[in-house]
C-alpha atoms as a printed R data frame, in Angstrom:
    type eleno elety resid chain resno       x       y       z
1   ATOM     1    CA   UNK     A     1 -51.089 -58.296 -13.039
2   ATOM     2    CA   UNK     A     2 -47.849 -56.152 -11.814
3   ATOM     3    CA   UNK     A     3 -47.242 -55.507 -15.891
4   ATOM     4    CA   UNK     A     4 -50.764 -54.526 -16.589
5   ATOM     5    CA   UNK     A     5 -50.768 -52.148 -13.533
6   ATOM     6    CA   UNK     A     6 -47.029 -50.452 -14.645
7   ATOM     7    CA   UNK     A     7 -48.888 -50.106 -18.463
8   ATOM     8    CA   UNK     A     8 -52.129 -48.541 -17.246
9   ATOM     9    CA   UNK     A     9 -49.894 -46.033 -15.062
10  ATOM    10    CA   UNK     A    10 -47.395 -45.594 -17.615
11  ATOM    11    CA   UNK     A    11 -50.459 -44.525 -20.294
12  ATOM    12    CA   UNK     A    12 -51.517 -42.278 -17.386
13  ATOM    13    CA   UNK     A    13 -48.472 -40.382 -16.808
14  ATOM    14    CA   UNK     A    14 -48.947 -39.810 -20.475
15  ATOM    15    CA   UNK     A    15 -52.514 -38.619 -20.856
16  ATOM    16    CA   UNK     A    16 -51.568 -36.050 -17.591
17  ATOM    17    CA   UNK     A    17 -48.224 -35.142 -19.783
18  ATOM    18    CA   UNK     A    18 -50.136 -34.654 -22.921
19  ATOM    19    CA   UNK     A    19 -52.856 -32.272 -20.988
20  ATOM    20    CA   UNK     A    20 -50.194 -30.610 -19.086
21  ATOM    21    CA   UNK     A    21 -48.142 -29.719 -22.170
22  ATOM    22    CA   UNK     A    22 -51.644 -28.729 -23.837
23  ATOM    23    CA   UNK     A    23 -52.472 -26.764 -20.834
24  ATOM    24    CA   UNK     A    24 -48.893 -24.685 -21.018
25  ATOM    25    CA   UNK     A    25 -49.500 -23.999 -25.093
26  ATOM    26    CA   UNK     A    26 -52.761 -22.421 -24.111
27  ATOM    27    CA   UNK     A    27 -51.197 -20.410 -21.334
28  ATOM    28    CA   UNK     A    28 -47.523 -19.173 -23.311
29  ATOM    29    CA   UNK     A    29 -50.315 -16.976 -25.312
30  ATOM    30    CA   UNK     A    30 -51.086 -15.420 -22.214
31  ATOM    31    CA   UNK     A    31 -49.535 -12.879 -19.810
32  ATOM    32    CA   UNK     A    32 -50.961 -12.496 -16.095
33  ATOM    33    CA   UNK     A    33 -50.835  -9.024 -15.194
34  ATOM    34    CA   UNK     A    34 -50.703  -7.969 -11.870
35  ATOM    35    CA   UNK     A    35 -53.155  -5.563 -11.098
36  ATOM    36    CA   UNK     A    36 -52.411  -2.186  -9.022
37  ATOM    37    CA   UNK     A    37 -52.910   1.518  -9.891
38  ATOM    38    CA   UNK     A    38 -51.187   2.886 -12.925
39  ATOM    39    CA   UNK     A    39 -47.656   4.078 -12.666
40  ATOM    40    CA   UNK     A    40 -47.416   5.309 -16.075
41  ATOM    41    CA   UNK     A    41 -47.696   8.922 -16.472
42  ATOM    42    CA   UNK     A    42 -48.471   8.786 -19.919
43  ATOM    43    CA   UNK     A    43 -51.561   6.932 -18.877
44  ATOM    44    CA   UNK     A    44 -55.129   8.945 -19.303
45  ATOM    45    CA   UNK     A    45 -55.720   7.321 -15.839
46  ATOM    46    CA   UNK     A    46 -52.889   8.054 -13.945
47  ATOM    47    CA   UNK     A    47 -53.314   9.550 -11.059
48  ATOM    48    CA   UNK     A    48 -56.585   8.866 -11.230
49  ATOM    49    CA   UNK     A    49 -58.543   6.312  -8.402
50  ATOM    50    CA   UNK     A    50 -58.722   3.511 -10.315
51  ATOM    51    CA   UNK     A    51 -57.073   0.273  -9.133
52  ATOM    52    CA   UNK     A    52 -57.093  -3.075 -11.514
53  ATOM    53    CA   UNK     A    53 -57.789  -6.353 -10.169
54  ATOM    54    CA   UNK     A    54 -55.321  -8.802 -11.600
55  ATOM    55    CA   UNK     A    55 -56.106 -10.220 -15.227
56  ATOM    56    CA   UNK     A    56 -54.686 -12.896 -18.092
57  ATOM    57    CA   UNK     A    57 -54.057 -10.935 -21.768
58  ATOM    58    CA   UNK     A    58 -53.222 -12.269 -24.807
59  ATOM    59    CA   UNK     A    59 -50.091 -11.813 -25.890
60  ATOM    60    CA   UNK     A    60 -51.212 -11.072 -29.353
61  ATOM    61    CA   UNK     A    61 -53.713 -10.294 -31.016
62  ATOM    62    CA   UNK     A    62 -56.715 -12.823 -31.986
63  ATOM    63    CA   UNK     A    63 -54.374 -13.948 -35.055
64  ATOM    64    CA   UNK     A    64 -56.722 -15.089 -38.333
65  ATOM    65    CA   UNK     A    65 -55.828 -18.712 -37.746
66  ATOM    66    CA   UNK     A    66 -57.217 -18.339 -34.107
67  ATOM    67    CA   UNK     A    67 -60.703 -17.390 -35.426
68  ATOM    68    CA   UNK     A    68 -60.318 -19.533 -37.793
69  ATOM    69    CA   UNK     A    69 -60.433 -22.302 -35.452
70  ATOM    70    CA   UNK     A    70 -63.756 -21.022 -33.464
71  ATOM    71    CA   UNK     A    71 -65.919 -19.371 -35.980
72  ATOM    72    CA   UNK     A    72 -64.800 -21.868 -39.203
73  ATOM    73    CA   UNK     A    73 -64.525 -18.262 -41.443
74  ATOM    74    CA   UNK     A    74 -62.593 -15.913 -42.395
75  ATOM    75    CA   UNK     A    75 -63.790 -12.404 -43.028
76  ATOM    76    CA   UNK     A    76 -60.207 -10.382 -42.994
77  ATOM    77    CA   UNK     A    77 -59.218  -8.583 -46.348
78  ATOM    78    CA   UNK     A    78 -55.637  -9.290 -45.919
79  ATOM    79    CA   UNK     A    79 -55.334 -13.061 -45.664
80  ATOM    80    CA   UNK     A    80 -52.471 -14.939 -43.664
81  ATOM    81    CA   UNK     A    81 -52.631 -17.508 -40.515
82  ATOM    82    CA   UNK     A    82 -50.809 -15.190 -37.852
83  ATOM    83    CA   UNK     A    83 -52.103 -11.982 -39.174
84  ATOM    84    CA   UNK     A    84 -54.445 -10.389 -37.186
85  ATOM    85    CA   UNK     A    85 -58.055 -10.743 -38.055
86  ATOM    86    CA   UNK     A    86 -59.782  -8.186 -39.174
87  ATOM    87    CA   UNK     A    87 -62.987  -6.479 -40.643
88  ATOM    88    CA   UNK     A    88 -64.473  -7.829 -37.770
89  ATOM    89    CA   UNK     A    89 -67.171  -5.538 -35.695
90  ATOM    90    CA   UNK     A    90 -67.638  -5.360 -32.072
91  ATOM    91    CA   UNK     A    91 -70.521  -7.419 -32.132
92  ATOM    92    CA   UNK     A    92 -68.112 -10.531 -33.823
93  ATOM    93    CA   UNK     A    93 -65.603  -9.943 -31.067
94  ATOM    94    CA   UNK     A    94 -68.426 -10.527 -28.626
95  ATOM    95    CA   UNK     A    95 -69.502 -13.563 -30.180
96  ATOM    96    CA   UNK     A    96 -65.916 -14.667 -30.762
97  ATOM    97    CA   UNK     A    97 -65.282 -14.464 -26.951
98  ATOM    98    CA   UNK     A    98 -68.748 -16.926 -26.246
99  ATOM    99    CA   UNK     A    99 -67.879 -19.416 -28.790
100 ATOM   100    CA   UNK     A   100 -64.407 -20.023 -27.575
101 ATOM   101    CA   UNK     A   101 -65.116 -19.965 -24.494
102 ATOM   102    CA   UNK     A   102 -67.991 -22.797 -25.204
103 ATOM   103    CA   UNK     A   103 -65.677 -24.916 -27.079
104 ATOM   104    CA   UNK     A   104 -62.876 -24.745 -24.229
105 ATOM   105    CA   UNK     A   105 -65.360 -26.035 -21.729
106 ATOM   106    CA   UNK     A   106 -65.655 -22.241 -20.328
107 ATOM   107    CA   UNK     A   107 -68.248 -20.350 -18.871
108 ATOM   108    CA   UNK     A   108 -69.315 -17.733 -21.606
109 ATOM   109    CA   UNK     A   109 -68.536 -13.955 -20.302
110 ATOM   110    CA   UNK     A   110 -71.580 -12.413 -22.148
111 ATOM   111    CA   UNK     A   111 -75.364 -13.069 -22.243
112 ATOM   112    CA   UNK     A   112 -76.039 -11.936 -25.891
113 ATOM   113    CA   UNK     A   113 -79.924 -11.509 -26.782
114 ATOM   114    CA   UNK     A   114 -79.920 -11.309 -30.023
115 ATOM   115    CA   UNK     A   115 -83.562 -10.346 -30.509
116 ATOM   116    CA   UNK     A   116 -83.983  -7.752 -27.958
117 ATOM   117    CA   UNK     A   117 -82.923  -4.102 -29.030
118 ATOM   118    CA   UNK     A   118 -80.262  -2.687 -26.574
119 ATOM   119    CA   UNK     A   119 -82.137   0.944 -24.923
120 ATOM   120    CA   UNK     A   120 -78.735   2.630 -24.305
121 ATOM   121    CA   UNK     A   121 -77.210   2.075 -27.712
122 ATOM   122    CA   UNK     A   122 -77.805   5.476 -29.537
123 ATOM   123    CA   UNK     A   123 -75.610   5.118 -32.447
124 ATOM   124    CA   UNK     A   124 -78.026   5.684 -35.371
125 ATOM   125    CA   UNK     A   125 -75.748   3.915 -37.705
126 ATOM   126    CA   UNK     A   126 -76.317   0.788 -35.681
127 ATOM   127    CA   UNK     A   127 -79.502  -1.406 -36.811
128 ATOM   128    CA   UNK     A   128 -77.740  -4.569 -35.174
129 ATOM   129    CA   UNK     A   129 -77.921  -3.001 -31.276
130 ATOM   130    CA   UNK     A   130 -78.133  -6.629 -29.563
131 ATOM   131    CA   UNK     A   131 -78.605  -6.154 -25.889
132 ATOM   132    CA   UNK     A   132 -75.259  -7.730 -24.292
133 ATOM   133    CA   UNK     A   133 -74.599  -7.996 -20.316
134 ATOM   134    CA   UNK     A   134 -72.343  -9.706 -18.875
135 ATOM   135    CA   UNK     A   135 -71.710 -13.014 -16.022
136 ATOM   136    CA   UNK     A   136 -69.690 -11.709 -13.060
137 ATOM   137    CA   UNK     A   137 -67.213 -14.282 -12.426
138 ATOM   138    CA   UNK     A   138 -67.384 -16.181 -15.331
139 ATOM   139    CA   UNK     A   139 -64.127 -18.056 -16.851
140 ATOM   140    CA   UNK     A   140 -64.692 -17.508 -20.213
141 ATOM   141    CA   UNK     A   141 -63.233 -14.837 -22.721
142 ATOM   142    CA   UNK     A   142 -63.741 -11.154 -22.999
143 ATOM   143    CA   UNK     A   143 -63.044  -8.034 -24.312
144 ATOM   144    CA   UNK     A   144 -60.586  -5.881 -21.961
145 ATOM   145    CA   UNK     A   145 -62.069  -2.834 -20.526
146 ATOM   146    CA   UNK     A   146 -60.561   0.428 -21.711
147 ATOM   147    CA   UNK     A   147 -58.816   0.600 -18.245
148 ATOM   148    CA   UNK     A   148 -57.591  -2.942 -18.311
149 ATOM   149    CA   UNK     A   149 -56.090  -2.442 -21.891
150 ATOM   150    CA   UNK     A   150 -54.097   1.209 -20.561
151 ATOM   151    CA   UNK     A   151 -53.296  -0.600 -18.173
152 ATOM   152    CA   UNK     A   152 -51.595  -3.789 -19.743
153 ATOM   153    CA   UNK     A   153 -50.344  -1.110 -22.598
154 ATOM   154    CA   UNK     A   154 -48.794   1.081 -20.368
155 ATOM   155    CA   UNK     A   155 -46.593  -1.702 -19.106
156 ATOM   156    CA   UNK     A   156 -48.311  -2.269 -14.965
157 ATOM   157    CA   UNK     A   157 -46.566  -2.397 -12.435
158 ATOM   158    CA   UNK     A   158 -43.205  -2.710 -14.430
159 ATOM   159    CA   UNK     A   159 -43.780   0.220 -16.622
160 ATOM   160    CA   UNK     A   160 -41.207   2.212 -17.525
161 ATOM   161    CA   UNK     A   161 -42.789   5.194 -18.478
162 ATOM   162    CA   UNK     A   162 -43.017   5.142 -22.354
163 ATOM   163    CA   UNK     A   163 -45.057   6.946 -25.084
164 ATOM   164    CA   UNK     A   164 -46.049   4.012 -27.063
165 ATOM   165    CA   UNK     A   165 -46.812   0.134 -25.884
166 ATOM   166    CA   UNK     A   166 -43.214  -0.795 -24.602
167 ATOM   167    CA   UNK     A   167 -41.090   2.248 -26.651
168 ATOM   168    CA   UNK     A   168 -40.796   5.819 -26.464
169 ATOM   169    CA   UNK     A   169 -40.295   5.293 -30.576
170 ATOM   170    CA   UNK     A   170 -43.266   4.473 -32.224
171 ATOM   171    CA   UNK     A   171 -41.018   2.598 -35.328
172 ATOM   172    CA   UNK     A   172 -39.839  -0.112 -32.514
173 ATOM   173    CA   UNK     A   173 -42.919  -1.689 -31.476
174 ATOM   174    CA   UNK     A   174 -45.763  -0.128 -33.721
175 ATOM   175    CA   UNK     A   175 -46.756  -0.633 -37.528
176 ATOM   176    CA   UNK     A   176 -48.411   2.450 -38.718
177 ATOM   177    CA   UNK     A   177 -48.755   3.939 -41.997
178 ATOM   178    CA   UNK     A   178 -44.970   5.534 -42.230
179 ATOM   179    CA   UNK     A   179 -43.718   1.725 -42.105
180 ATOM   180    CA   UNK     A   180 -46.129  -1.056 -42.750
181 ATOM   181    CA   UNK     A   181 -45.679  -0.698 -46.483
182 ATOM   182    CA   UNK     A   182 -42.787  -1.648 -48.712
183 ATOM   183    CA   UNK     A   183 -40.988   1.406 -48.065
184 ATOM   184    CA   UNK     A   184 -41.065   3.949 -45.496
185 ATOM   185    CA   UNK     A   185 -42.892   7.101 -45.760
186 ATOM   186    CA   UNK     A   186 -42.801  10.280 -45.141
187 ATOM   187    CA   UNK     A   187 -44.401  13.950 -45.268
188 ATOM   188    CA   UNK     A   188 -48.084  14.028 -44.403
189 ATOM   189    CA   UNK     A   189 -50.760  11.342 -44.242
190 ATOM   190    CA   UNK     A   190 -51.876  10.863 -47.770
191 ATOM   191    CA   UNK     A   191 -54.766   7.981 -48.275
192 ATOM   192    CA   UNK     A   192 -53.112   7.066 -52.288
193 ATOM   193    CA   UNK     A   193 -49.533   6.958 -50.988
194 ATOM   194    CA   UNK     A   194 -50.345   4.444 -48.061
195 ATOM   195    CA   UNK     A   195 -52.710   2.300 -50.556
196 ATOM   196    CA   UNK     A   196 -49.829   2.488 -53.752
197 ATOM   197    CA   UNK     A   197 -47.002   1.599 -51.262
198 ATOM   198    CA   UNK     A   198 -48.604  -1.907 -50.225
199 ATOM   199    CA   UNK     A   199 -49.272  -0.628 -46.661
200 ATOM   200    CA   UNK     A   200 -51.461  -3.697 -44.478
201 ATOM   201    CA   UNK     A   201 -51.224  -5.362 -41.135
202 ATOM   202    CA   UNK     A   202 -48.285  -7.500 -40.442
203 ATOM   203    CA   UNK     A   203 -47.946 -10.741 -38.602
204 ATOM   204    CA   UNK     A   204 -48.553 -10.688 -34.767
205 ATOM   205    CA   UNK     A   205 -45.573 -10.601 -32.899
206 ATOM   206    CA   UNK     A   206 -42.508  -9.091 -35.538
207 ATOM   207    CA   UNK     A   207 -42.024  -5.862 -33.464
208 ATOM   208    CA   UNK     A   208 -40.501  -5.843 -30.077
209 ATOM   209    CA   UNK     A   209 -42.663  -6.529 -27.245
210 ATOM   210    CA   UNK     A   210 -43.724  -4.212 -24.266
211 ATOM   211    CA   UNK     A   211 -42.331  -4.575 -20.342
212 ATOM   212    CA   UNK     A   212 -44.886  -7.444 -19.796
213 ATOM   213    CA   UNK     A   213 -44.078  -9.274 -22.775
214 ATOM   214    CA   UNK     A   214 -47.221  -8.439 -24.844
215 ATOM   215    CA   UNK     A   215 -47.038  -7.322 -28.450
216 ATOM   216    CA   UNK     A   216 -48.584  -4.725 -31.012
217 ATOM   217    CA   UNK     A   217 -50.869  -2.942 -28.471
218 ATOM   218    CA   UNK     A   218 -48.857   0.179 -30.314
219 ATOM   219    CA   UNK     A   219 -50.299  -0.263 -33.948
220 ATOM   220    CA   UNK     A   220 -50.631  -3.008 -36.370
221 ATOM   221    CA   UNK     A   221 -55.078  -2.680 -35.893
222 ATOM   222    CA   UNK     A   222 -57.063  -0.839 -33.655
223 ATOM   223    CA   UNK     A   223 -58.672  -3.291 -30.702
224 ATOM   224    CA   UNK     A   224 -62.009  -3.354 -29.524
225 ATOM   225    CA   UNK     A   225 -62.351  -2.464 -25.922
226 ATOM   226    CA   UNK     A   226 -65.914  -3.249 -23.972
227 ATOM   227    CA   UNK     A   227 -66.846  -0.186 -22.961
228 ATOM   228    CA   UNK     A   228 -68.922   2.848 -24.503
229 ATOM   229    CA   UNK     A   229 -67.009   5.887 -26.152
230 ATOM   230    CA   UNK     A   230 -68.335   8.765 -23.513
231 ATOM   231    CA   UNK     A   231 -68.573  12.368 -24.293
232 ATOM   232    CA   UNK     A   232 -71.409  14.537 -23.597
233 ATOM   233    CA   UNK     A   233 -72.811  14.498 -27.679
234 ATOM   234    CA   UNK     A   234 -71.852  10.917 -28.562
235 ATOM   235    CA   UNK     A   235 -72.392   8.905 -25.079
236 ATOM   236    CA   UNK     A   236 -73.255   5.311 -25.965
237 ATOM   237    CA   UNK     A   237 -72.935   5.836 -29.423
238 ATOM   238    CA   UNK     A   238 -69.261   4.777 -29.936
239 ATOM   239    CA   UNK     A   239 -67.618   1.723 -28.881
240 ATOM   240    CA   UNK     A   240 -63.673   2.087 -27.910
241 ATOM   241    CA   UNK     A   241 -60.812   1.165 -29.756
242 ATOM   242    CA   UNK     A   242 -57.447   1.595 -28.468
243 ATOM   243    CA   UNK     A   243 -54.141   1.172 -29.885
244 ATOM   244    CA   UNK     A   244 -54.208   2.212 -33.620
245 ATOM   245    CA   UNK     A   245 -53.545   0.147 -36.373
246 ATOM   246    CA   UNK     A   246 -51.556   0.267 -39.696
247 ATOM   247    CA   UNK     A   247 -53.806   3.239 -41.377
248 ATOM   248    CA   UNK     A   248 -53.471   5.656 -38.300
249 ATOM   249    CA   UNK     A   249 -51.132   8.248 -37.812
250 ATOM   250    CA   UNK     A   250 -48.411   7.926 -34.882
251 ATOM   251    CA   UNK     A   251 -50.485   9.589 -32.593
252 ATOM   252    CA   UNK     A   252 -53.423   7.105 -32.816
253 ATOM   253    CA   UNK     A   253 -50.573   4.432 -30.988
254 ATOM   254    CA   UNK     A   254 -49.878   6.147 -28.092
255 ATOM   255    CA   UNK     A   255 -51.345   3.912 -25.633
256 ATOM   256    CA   UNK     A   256 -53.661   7.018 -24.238
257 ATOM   257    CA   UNK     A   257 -55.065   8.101 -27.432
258 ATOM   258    CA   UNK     A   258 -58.494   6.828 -26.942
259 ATOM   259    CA   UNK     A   259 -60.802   6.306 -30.492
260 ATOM   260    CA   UNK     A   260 -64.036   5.556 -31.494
261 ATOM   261    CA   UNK     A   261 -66.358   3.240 -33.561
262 ATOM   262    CA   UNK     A   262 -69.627   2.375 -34.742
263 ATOM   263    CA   UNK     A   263 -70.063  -0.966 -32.929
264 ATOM   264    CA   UNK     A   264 -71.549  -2.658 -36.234
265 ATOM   265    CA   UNK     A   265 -68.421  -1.268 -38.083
266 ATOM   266    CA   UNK     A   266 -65.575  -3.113 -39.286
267 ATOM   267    CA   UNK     A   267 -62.435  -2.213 -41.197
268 ATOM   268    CA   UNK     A   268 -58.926  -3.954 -42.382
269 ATOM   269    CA   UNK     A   269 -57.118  -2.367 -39.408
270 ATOM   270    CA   UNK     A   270 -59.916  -3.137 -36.843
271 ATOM   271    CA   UNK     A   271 -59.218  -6.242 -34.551
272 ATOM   272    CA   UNK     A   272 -58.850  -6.819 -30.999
273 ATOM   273    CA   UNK     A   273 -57.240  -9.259 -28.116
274 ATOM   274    CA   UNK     A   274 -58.758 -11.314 -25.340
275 ATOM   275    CA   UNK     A   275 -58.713 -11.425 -21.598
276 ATOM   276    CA   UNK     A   276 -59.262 -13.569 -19.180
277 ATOM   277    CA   UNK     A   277 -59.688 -13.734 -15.479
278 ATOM   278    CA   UNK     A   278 -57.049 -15.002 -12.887
C-alpha cells in the first residue's frame, strides 16, 4: 500500500512538473507590461491623457509555424517556420485570435457574425465587412489596440526615449528595405531594386530586442492593430497597422508613424502579434 501511494504521488509530481514546464513555454513568448502613461516623447500619445491598464504581448510576432498550429494552413508567400506569417488580412487575425484561444481552453475575445454586414465599416473595397465586437474581460487572444502597441513599442515605463522600437538606429532592431535583402541599399526607394536584391521578411527575433524584451515592432511586417484608421475623409474605412515591415521606408518604423489598410487586404509584409490580458 505505502509503495503504491509513493508511485501515484511520484506520477503526480510529474503530471504538475510537465504542466508547469508547459505553462512557462507558453508564458517565455510573452512579456507583461506594466501599464502607466507614456514616457516616451517620441510617442503620438505622449502627453496625452491616456493611461494603459497592464497587458501580456508577444514577444514576437505570430511566427508561420504558430498559425500553422491553429488554422492547419499556410497562406504566407515567403515560407519558413519562425518567419512571420503573412498575407494575412485583418479579418484572419481576428479569427486567428478566437481559434487559439478555443483550442487553449480560453474564452474567445471577439464575437464574430459572420453573416451580418458591419454599419460602420465604410471602406468600399471591403465586401467581407463581418460585424466583430468584442467580450470585456475575456482571457482569450486579441489584437493590441493602437495605444497598447505605442505603448509596448515605445518601451513603458522603462523607455528610454528612442526613435525606433528599442534603437534610435533603425539598422539595429528593424528590417526594412535598405537591409532585408542580400545586400544593403541605398539611394531612393526603388520597387525593382528591393524585388532584384532578394529583399523579404526575416525570422522573428534576429535583431536586437526593445527595453521590455520584445522584438521587431520596428520593421520586419506591418501589424494589425484593432482599431479604425480615423481622419475626417477615411473614418472607419482603414484598419491600423503599426510598425512597418520589410517594403517600407525607415520612416514607416518609427514606432509613431501610424498606417493604414483595407481590412480585407493582405500583403507579404502584413502580419501582426497578440495580446493578452493580465
Amino acid at each position: 500500500m505505502k509503495k503504491r501511494s509513493i508511485f501515484f504521488l511520484s506520477l503526480l509530481l510529474v503530471l504538475i512538473s510537465a504542466c508547469s514546464q508547459q505553462k512557462s513555454a507558453k508564458e517565455d513568448n510573452f512579456v507583461l507590461v506594466e501599464g502607466g502613461s507614456f514616457v516616451n516623447e517620441n510617442s503620438s500619445y505622449y502627453d496625452k491623457e491616456v493611461t494603459i491598464p497592464n497587458f501580456y504581448m508577444s514577444k514576437y510576432e505570430v511566427t508561420q509555424k504558430e498559425w500553422v498550429d491553429v488554422m492547419e494552413s499556410n497562406p504566407s508567400s515567403f515560407r519558413g517556420k519562425q518567419l512571420p506569417v503573412e498575407m494575412v488580412s485583418w479579418y484572419d487575425a481576428i479569427e486567428y485570435c478566437n481559434t487559439r484561444s478555443e483550442k487553449e481552453g480560453l474564452k474567445p475575445f471577439y464575437n464574430i457574425d459572420k453573416s451580418k454586414k458591419d454599419p460602420n465599416n465604410k471602406n468600399e473595397n471591403d465586401p467581407i465587412k463581418w460585424t466583430v465586437t468584442v467580450n470585456e474581460g475575456a482571457n482569450g487572444y486579441r489584437l493590441p489596440t493602437e495605444a497598447e502597441w505605442e505603448y509596448a513599442a515605445s518601451g513603458g515605463q522603462m523607455s528610454k526615449g528612442y526613435t525606433y522600437s528599442g534603437s534610435d538606429q533603425a539598422d539595429e532592431v528593424a528590417w526594412y528595405w535598405r537591409n532585408a535583402g542580400e545586400k544593403y541599399l541605398s539611394g531612393d526607394w526603388n520597387w525593382p531594386a528591393i524585388e532584384n536584391n532578394g529583399t523579404k521578411a526575416k525570422n522573428v527575433g534576429l535583431k536586437e530586442p526593445n527595453e521590455l524584451g520584445i522584438y521587431d515592432m520596428s520593421g520586419n511586417v506591418r501589424e494589425w492593430c484593432w482599431d479604425w484608421y480615423e481622419d475626417q475623409e477615411n473614418s472607419n474605412s482603414f484598419r491600423i497597422v503599426k510598425g512597418g515591415g520589410w517594403i517600407g521606408d525607415i520612416n514607416s518604423n518609427e514606432i509613431s508613424f501610424q498606417g493604414k489598410f483595407d481590412p480585407n487586404g493582405f500583403g507579404a509584409d502584413q502580419g501582426f502579434r497578440v495580446v493578452r490580458g493580465e
